[in-house]
N, C-alpha and C positions, 0 to 999 in steps of 0.2 A: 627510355621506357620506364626504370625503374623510377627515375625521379617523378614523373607523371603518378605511380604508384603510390609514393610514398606522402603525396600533395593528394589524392584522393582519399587515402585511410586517416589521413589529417585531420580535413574536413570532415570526416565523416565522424572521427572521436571528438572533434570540437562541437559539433552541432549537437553528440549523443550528450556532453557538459550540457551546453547549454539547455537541452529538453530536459534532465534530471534535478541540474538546478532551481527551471522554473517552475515543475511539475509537483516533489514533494510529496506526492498522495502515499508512497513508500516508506512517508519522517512522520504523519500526522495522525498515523492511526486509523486511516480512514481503509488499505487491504491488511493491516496487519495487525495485530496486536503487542507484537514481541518481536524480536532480533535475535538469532542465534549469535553468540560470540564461544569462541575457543577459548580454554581457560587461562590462558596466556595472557588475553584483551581485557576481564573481570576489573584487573585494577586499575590499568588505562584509561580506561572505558570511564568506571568511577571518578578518575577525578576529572575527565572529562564532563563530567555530572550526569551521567547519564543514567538512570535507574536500573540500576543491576540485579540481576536476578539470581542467586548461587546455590541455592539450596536442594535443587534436581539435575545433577547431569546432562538428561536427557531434553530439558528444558534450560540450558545456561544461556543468557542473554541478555538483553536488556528492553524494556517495556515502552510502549507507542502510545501516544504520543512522544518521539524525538527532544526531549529540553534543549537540543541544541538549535532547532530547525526550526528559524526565526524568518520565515518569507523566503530562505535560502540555508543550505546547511552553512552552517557555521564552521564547520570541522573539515570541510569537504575536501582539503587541500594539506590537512596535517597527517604526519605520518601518524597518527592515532586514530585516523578516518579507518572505524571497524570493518576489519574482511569481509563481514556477513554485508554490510551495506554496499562495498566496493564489488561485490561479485555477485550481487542483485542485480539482474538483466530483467526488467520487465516484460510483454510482447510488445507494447507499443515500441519499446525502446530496441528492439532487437529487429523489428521491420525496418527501424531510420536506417539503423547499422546494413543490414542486408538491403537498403535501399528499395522497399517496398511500400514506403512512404515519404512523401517529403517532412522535414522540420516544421513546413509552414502546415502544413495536415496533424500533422502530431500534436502540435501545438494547441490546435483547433480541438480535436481528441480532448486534451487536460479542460482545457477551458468550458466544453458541453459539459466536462465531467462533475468539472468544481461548481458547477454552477447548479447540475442536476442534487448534486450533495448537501448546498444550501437548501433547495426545496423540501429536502428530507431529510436534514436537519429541525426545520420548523416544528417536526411533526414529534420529536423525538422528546425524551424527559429530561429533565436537565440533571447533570452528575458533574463533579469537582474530578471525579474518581476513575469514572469509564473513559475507556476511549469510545470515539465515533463508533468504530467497528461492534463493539461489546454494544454498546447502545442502543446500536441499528440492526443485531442480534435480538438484543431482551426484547425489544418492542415488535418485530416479528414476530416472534412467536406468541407474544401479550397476545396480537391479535389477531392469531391465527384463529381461532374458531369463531370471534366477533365477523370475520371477513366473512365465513360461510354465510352469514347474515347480509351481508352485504353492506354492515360497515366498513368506513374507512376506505373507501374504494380510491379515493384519489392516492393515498399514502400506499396503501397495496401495489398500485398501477406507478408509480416516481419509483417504489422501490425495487418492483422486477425491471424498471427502465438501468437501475443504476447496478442490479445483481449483473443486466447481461451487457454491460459496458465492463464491470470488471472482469468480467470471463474474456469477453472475446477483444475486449482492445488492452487489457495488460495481462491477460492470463490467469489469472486468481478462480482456482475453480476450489469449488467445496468451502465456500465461504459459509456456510454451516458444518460445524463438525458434529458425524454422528454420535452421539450415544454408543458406548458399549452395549446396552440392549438392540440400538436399534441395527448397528453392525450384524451384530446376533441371528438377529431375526431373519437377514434378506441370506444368512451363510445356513 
């Protein structure tokens, strides 16, 4: 019995590799902006080349796009592979684990996703500097009051397709952060 156990959480850790390895949307800036690291990892991290960020406590990390995560992490296997990334559970990635979806479904999940990211990609301005995320932030709200108008309907409509795919098949809610005012307002 036990052995039967131990050949299930097997598979079920190798299939969780396998989706994070091909998935990525966690390295590439597209739900995050930044990486929390412990101040322990800062210079690890660094010469790992990763864009280190030191100068706020509460903000210590490192910046997204990933420079390591090249179609695949690069890191993913070294003991320098930063906690903040190793203890990243997405939801898609915590249904394979609790067996609420299969790999080949999850899979399917990344693949709508990357693909809906291109489309809203096109739509975006081009930066050396920003990630996706930041990107696909400024140009919301660019055109947030052109939409009242009923610009940009296609790009409005790809992008609440792709807001409620990061909510509800990996979890990333409040991918707007409010304003201190706007905090404010609703307390």
């Amino acid at each position: 019995m036990i052995s039967a156990m131990v050949t299930v959480e097997f598979s079920r850790a190798s299939e969780a590799t396998t989706l994070c390895k091909s998935c990525g949307l966690c390295c590439t800036g597209h739900l995050f902006s930044w990486v929390r690291l412990k101040a322990t990892e800062l210079t690890p991290s660094e010469k790992l080349g990763l864009k280190v960020i030191r100068n706020d406590p509460r903000q210590r990390g490192f910046t997204q796009p990933c420079p390591v995560w090249n179609g695949i992490c690069t890191v993913y296997d070294s003991p320098h592979y930063p906690k903040g990334c190793d203890s990243y559970k997405c939801k898609l990635l915590r249904e394979l684990l609790d067996e609420n979806v299969s790999l080949s479904d999850a899979q399917q999940v990344v693949s709508n996703t990357k693909a809906l990211i291109q489309k809203v990609e096109k739509h975006l301005p081009k930066s050396s500097h920003a990630s996706f995320r930041e990107r696909f932030i400024a140009q919301v709200k660019s055109l947030q009051t052109l939409s009242s108008q009923g610009h940009n309907a296609s790009f409005n409509k790809k992008a609440q397709q792709l807001l409620t795919l990061f909510e509800n098949s990996f979890g990333v809610k409040d991918f707007f952060e409010k304003s201190t005012e706007e905090t404010n307002a609703e307390n």
